[in-house]
C-alpha positions, -999 to 999 in steps of 0.1 A, spaced: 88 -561 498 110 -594 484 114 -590 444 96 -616 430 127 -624 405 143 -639 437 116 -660 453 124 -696 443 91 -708 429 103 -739 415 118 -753 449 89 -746 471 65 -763 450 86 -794 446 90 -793 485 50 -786 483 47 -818 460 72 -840 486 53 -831 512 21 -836 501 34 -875 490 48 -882 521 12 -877 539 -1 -897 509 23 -926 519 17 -930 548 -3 -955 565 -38 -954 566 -39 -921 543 -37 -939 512 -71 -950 511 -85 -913 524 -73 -893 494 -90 -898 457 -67 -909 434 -68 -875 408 -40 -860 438 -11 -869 420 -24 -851 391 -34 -821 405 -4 -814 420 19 -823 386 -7 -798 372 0 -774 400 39 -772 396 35 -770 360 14 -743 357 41 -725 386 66 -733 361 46 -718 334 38 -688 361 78 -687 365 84 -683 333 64 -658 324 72 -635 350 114 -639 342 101 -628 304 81 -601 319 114 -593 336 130 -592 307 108 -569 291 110 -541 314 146 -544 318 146 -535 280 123 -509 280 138 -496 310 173 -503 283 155 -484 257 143 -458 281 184 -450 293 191 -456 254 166 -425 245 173 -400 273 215 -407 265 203 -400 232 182 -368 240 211 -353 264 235 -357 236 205 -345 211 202 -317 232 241 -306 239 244 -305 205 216 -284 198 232 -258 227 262 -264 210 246 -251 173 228 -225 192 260 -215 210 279 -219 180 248 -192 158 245 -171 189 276 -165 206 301 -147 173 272 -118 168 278 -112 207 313 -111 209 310 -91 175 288 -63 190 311 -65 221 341 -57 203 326 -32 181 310 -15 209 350 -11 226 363 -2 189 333 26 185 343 40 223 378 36 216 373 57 187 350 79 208 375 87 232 405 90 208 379 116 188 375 134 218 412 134 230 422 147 199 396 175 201 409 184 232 443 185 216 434 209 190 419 234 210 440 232 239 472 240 213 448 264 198 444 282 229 480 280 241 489 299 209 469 323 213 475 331 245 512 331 234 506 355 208 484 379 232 509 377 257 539 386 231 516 414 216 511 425 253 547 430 259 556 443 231 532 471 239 549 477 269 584 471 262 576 504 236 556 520 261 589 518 292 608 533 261 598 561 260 594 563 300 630 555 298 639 581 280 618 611 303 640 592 331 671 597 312 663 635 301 654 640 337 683 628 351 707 646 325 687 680 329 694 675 372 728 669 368 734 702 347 709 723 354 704 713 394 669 712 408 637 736 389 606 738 415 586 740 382 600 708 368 580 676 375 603 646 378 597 613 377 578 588 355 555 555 352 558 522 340 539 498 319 536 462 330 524 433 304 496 418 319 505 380 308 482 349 312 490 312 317 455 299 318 456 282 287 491 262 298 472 255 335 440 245 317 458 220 296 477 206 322 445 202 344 427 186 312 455 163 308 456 171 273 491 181 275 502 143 275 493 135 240 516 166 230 550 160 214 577 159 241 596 186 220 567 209 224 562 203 262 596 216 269 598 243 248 559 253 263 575 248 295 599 271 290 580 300 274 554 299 306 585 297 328 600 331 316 560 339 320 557 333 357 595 354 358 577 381 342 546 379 366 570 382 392 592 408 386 559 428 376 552 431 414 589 437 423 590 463 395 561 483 414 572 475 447 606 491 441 598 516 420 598 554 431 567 571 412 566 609 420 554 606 457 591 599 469 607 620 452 618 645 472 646 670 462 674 664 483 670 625 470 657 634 436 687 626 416 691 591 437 656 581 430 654 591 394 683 569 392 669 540 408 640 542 388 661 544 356 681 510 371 649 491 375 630 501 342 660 494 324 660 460 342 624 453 338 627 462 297 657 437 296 632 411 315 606 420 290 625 416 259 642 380 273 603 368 277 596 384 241 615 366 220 612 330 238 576 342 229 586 349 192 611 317 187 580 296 198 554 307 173 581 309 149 583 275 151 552 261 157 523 286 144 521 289 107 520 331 103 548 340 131 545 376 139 569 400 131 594 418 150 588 451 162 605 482 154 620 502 179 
């Protein structure tokens, strides 16, 4: 449909008007037509004028309300982003608040926990330190004194030659050390967040553990305990068993004191030395 703003009124009723008196001039239709035409049709264009003008002022009108109209929803957007702005602005800082409080309370969480695990796996390690060291201790008095039969024996064979009513031989004690504590802290990972000083020197102590652990089995492997001993090999036996418990106390004593130096160091009441 043609808008209306664009139909030319005005011209068409003037062409109307020229048309009409061009029928009225001419001949013979003069006399037909009353003589209130001319009237009528001045009346006619005026009241298109009128017509006109009232539709460009209706125009007019809705082109402002439709101004007004742009003017109030520009106005309600901005209205609007700044009220999303305000609630942005009252809503967002209590968020970002609880977020960051939440991260400092599980920070602390896990820090709480980590140091925990700290504590007890030091408190463990130490006393597994001082159970080994008590443990060979123990034993390192124990192969003494097995030592010492070995020596007699051996003395008494060379002088005195082979009795049938002497029993030769002898045992041996063997510390039975632990490392769970060390593997547990290592599998924890709780042994990162100790002092590099104190990882070595742990590492150590469990190192001359495992040597200990090992030359346990060799010790019993190797060693000739009364079902061997035969007399024609006696004295070689007895003094092959003399060899490796004196080897095995030396191995003992080495693991001892890296024992001993530790807690010395690091545990408030060190133990004391034993007496031979």
């Amino acid at each position: 449909m043609a808008d209306r703003k664009n139909i030319p009124w005005d011209a068409m009723a003037e062409r109307v008007a020229e048309l009409l008196k061009h029928q009225l001039n001419k001949p013979g239709n003069q006399a037909k037509q009353p003589n209130h035409l001319g009237d009528a049709l001045e009346k006619m264009i005026t009241q298109q004028q009128q017509t006109n003008e009232q539709l460009q002022k209706l125009h007019r009108s809705a082109e402002a309300q439709i101004q007004e109209f742009r003017d109030w929803q520009a106005s309600t957007r901005r209205s609007a982003s700044k009220d999303f702005l305000r609630k942005m602005a009252l809503e967002i800082p209590p968020v970002v608040i609880a977020v960051l409080l939440a991260f400092g309370i599980n920070s602390w969480w896990q820090q709480q926990k980590s140091d925990e695990l700290q504590e007890t796996s030091i408190e463990n390690i130490h006393r597994e330190i001082q159970t080994n060291l008590a443990d060979l201790e123990q034993t390192i008095m124990k192969n003494q004194e097995y030592l010492q039969e070995l020596k007699d024996q051996v003395s008494t064979l060379r002088q005195d030659g082979y009795d049938d009513e002497q029993q030769y031989g002898s045992g041996i004690s063997i510390a039975p050390l632990k490392d769970a504590a060390w593997q547990a802290a290592n599998i924890s990972g709780a042994v990162a967040n100790f002092s590099p000083e104190s990882i070595q020197e742990l590492a150590e102590v469990y190192s001359f553990v495992t040597t200990q652990i090992d030359y346990n089995f060799y010790a019993i492997s190797r060693l000739d305990l009364k079902g061997r001993l035969r007399p024609e090999t006696l004295l070689l036996s007895l003094e092959t068993n003399l060899l490796i418990l004196e080897n095995y106390i030396e191995v003992s004593r080495n693991t001892a004191d890296k024992h001993r130096l530790f807690l010395e160091k690091y545990v408030e009441e060190p133990p004391t030395e034993p007496t031979n």
